[in-house]
C-alpha positions, 0 to 999 in steps of 0.5 A: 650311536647305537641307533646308527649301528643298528641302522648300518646293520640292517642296511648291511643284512639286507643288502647280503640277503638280496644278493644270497636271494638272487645268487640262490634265484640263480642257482635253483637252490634253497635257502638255508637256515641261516639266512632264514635266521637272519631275515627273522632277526632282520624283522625284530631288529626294524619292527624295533627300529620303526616303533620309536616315536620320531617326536621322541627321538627329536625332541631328544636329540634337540635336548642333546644339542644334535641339531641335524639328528633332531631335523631329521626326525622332526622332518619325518615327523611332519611327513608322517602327519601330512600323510596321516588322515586328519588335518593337523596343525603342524606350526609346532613343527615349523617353529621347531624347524625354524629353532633348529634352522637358526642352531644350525645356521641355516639362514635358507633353511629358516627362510624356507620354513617362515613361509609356512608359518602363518603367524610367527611368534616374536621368538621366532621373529627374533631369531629370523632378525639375528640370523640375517643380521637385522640387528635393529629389528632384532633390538625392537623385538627384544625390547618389546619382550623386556616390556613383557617381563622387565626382570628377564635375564635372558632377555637382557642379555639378547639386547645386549647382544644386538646392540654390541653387534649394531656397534653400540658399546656405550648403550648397555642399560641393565 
């Protein structure tokens, strides 16, 4: 909230400054101290507000259950890379989109972002079989992680989850 504020409140400065700017353009006059005042404070506040790390800012809005918040920096994260100099692989960030995608429940939104994603991890197929109601391609999947590590709860529970939504009541094996 606070970084919003903060954002509200440059947006607001520089909108003020820009019309003083032109209204004194205008009027042949110069500007004051005030506004020279302000445009300082301006420049501390948005050299504060750029330096903070868009991955630290996602990662840490992911953590809060604030998916839009953690898209929307990871997604200037991955606009950043791709204009940085240097090839870097960026299927961390797919995969992370695609997670947030299906907490969102943005079935388009995951379909998109599959398509950048070379080889897609089993989690990653999971959640695209859930989100598009694939129950039965989502259960294959789950069984296969269940052959990996047996004692898995989480795993049990995902299985279950498909097969209650595939109608299959009497088939929990725990």
């Amino acid at each position: 909230m606070l970084l919003d504020h903060l954002n509200a409140w440059v947006r607001v400065v520089r909108q003020d400054l820009n019309l003083k700017e032109g209204d004194s353009k205008r009027l042949r006059g110069d500007r004051s101290t005030f506004n020279i005042q302000l445009e300082e404070q301006l420049l501390r506040i948005d050299s504060i507000l750029s330096s903070i790390d868009h991955h630290l800012m996602a990662q840490a809005a992911f953590q809060c259950k604030a998916f839009a918040r953690s898209l929307m920096h990871f997604e200037q994260q991955i606009v950043s890379l791709k204009e940085s100099p240097g090839n870097r692989d960026l299927s961390d960030y797919f995969e992370r989109l695609h997670e947030i995608y299906a907490h969102l429940d943005e079935p388009d939104g995951m379909e998109g972002i599959s398509t950048l994603i070379l080889s897609p991890s089993l989690e990653h197929q999971i959640r695209q079989h859930e989100s598009t109601g694939h129950w039965t391609s989502a259960q294959s999947c789950w069984e296969v992680r269940l052959q990996q590590s047996p004692d898995n709860v989480e795993f049990h529970l995902g299985l279950s989850r498909c097969l209650r939504n595939l109608g299959h009541y009497g088939s929990f094996a725990f």
